[in-house]
C-alpha positions, 0 to 999 in steps of 0.5 A: 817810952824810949826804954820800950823802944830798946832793942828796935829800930825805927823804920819809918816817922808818919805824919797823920791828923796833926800828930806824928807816928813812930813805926818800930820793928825788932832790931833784925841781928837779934833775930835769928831764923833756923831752919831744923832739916830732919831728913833720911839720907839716900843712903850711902849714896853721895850723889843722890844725898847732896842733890837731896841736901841742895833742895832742902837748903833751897827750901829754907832759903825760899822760906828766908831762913838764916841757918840750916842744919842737918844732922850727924853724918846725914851725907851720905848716911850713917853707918846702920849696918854694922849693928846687923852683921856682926860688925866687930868680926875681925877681918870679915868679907863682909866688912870690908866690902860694905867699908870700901862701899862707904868709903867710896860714897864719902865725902873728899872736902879738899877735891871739891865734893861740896862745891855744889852745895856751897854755891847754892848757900851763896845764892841764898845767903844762908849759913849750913851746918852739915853733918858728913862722913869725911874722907880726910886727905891730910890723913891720907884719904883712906880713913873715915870722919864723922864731920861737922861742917860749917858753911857762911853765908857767902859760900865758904867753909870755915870749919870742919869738926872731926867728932873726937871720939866716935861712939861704941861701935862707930870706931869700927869705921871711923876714926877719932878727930881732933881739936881744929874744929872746935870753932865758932862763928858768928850769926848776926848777934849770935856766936854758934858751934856745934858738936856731933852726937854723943860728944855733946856729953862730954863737958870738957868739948862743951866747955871748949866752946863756951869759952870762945863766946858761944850763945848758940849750940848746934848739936847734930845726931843721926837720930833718935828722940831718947838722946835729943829729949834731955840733952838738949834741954840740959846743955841749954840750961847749963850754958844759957844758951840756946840749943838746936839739936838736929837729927837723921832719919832711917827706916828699913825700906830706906836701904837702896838695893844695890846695897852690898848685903843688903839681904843680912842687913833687911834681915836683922834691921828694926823697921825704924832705926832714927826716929828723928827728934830734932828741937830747940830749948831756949837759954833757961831750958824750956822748949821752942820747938818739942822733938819732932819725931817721924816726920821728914820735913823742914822745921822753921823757928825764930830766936832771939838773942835777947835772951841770951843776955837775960839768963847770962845775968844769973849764970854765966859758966866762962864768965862771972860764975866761972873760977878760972885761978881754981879749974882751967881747960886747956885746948889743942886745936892743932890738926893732928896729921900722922906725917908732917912734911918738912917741905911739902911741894917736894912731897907731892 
């Protein structure tokens, strides 16, 4: 009887008809409840997409979600435009008004353009990964981030990951981050850290995270099922891990109108440019929760970190599978800065 009661609490001992009564529930830090936000952005426009974000991560905490996660760049939105107007035109008007309209749109962490969104994770005691387009001001507040941020639950932001390396044509807008962000944090049992799109497969950044204990793997995109459909169940299977892949919404009529040539972008845009596909696999590969594919909602699921520990005992890639004295990743995770300051109060 006692090995059945392994991984629980009692909550209450009931005498009843000359016989006592042991009431038991699981142990509360083993289950973890994630709240998958699969919305489109008002597209680039931040005022409007943090008041969007805020209802959602109310609504998660209304339904006594631990976790909310959203998905790549979905604050203020990712950058579409450039597949339809012949984005690699050196030195073309176009570009550089709708990047001076994106840039305006983004997100100035430092100044406060989260505030809001971090005392609402306060109130409700929820954890928030939030995939935003940054305006980093340690690199002078001009270029562009594609940032993965996490919020605790007390409201604070602990870590900001800047996407290493942004893919194909995004490196038209933004620029490539750094190590500081590979970090990761804990959830009751769990220990989770995140990675922005196609970075997720990259095995060196994955491997990054491992070893700092991850059993929880957030990966956000800006959206599509063909990316989330096999990678997420692979990264699972690979780290015995559980796998949350969150991704973005886009569709034609999404473009407000007061974007800057709009009429070129309408014209050459798909009717559907994300399609979602946000999931979950569980640490041996299955699926938790199936892509979930044109549907702007809120997806609810509970883990349990039990799990976790279960399929570690055949395969543990930084642990008892690993070969550290024959293969060893090195790490930077300094933030990277093109002008240090040998004393900064007479710099500013």
């Amino acid at each position: 009887m006692w090995e059945s009661l392994e991984n629980r609490i009692i909550s209450e001992c009931v005498f009843f008809n000359k016989h006592w009564f042991i009431m038991i529930k699981h142990d509360d830090k083993n289950i973890l409840k994630i709240g998958l936000v699969q919305i489109a952005p008002i597209w680039l426009n931040k005022e409007k997409t943090i008041e969007k974000v805020k209802s959602y991560i109310a609504g998660a905490g209304d339904e006594n979600c631990d976790l909310a996660v959203f998905g790549e760049g979905v604050l203020p939105g990712y950058p579409f435009w450039l597949s339809f107007t012949n984005g690699s035109e050196f030195n073309s008007k176009t570009q550089k008004e709708l990047y001076a309209h994106y840039v305006k749109n983004s997100i100035k962490i430092a100044s406060g353009d989260l505030d809001g969104i971090c005392r609402l994770a306060k109130e409700y005691k929820i954890a928030v990964y939030l995939g935003v387009i940054e305006r980093a001001e340690n690199r002078g507040g001009h270029s562009l981030y594609c940032s993965l941020v996490f919020i605790d639950a007390g409201g604070k932001i602990k870590s900001i990951h800047r996407k290493l390396q942004p893919t194909y044509e995004e490196r038209l807008v933004w620029a490539a981050g750094d190590g500081a962000g590979l970090q990761v944090h804990s959830l009751k049992n769990f220990c989770a850290g995140g990675l922005n799109c196609w970075e997720n497969w990259t095995p060196l950044a994955r491997t990054a995270l491992y070893g700092l204990g991850e059993n929880l793997h957030i990966a956000v995109w800006p959206g599509s099922a063909r990316n989330t459909f096999d990678i997420t169940r692979f990264i699972a299977k690979e780290s015995r891990s559980f796998v949350v892949s969150v991704s973005g919404l886009m569709s034609k009529e999404d473009f407000p109108i007061e974007t800057p040539h709009l009429e070129t972008i309408l014209k050459n845009s798909p009717a559907v440019l994300a399609d979602g596909g946000s999931c979950i696999a569980a640490p041996d590969g299955e699926w938790i929760v199936e892509p979930v594919v044109s549907k702007e909602k809120l997806i609810i699921a509970e883990i349990d970190f039990n799990r976790v520990l279960e399929e570690r005992q055949n395969f543990d890639p930084v642990g008892h599978y690993s070969r550290p004295d024959v293969t060893k990743l090195i790490v930077n995770r300094e933030r990277q800065s093109a002008v240090e300051y040998n004393n900064p109060s007479e710099a500013q």
